[in-house]
C-alpha positions, 0 to 999 in steps of 0.5 A: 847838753851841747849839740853840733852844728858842724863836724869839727875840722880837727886840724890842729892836734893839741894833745892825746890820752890813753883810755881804760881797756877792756870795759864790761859794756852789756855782755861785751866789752869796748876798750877806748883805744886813744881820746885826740883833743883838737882846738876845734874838737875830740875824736875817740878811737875805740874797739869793742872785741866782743859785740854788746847785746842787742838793746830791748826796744824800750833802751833803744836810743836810736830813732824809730826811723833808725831801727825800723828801716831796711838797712839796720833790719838787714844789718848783721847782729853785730852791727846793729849792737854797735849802731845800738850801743853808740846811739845817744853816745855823749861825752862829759868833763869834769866841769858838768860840760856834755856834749853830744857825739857823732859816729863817724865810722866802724869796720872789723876788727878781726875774723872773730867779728870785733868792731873798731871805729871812731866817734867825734864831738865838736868840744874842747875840755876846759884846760884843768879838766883832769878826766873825761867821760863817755856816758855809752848805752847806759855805761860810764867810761871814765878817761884820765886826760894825765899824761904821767899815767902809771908806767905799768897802764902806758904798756898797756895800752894801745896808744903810746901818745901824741905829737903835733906837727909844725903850727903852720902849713908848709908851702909845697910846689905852690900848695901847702902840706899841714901835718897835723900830728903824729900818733904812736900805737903799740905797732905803729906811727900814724902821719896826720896830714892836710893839703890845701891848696893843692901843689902843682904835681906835674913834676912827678906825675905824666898824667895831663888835664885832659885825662880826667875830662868827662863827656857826659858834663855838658857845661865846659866850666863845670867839666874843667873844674870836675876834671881838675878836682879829679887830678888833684885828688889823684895825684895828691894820694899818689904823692904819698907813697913817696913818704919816708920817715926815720927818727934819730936813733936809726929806726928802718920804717916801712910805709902804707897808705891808710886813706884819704879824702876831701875835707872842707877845704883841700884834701886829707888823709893817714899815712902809716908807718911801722914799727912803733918809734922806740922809747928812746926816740926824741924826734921824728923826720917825715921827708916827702921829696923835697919836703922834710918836716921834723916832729919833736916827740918831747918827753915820753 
């Protein structure tokens, strides 16, 4: 089995599959909302609507460490049964390939207590790989990676599909702005984007270098360089809130911010619009101020 030495970047979108939903996972169920496939990498957006059993000790995956310290003690049922279940998680192709998964984050579904998240892997499946999957607490999951699924399983599902953005960043205000894909949901359209450098904002924002200055770093370079980072990371989630999109069938989106935060260069984050774009849409443009980037949906 293959084990990661680094987190992937998951910059360059390649493509994006539905998966099964409503699989029987130890008493409780997980649906595997979308597998996004990156040059450098996988990500699984997943949901379990009800929590799995709690594991025996002798099942458990996690390190003793893990599930003997304070945090996962304290932890409530529901959370140690995810923690549990994705313990160990790894995905396979059909080439006998394995790799190792690492969980990158959960939250509530909803009230009833569901859990929603995602998992990633540094791996790629071989280019006339026709499924993938995910071994999970003693389960299989398998996932078709077609893009002709059934009329009758798209609807279905979740995920509608994926998009890439342009190959290359685009110069923005002397940074650059890289949007990595858009994704289509059921109800919504999510904007990858990656920002570095970092554009020069003071156009758009009154707020000046001085205002992020912290007395308590006594080093001036280390102080400067803290207050610059701070601005820049201010000012570029900020930026998106001027995001607007529209498609070429007329469709009125509204916009929200789902998150941001630093990559391993430059800033990252998802911006989200409603509704979903129609099946009848064949483009998407996202203009950002001056900036407007067309993304093809191709044949859906």
């Amino acid at each position: 089995m293959t084990k990661p030495d680094t987190r992937p970047a998951l910059d360059d979108f390649v493509a994006g599959y539905p998966g099964p939903a409503d699989i029987q996972f130890r008493g409780g169920s997980i649906t595997v909302v979308a597998v996004l496939v990156y040059t450098d990498g996988i990500r699984i957006e997943w949901r379990m609507p009800s929590a799995p059993q709690p594991m025996k000790d002798g099942q458990r995956e996690l390190p003793r460490q893990d599930w003997e310290s304070p945090e996962f003690i304290g932890a409530p049922p529901r959370v140690r049964s995810m923690r549990e279940g994705w313990a160990g998680a790894t995905l396979s192709d059909d080439h006998g390939r394995e790799f190792e998964l690492s969980f990158e984050r959960s939250g509530p579904l909803d009230l009833l207590g569901g859990s929603e998240g995602t998992a990633t892997c540094t791996c790629q499946p071989a280019t006339d790989s026709t499924q993938l999957t995910l071994h999970l607490g003693g389960s299989d999951v398998v996932i078709p990676l077609a893009s002709n699924r059934r009329t009758q399983d798209r609807r279905a599902s979740i995920f509608r599909g994926g998009y890439s953005g342009p190959k290359h960043p685009i110069p923005f205000h002397g940074g650059a702005i890289k949007i990595i894909s858009a994704l289509l949901y059921d109800d919504r359209v999510r904007i990858e984007w990656h920002i570095d450098p970092a554009p020069d904002l003071s156009w758009l924002f009154p707020d000046t270098l001085s205002d992020y200055l912290m007395l308590r770093i006594a080093d001036e370079e280390q102080r400067l360089a803290t207050a610059r980072w701070s601005m820049n990371f201010k000012r570029t989630f900020a930026l998106w809130f001027g995001a607007r999109l529209t498609d070429d069938v007329g469709t009125g989106y509204r916009g929200s911010l789902e998150g941001s935060g630093v990559s391993s260069s430059g800033f990252k984050g998802v911006v989200y619009f409603t509704p979903s774009a129609p099946p009848d849409a064949v483009e998407l443009n996202l203009a950002l101020f001056d900036l407007s980037v067309l993304i093809p949906l191709g044949h859906r």
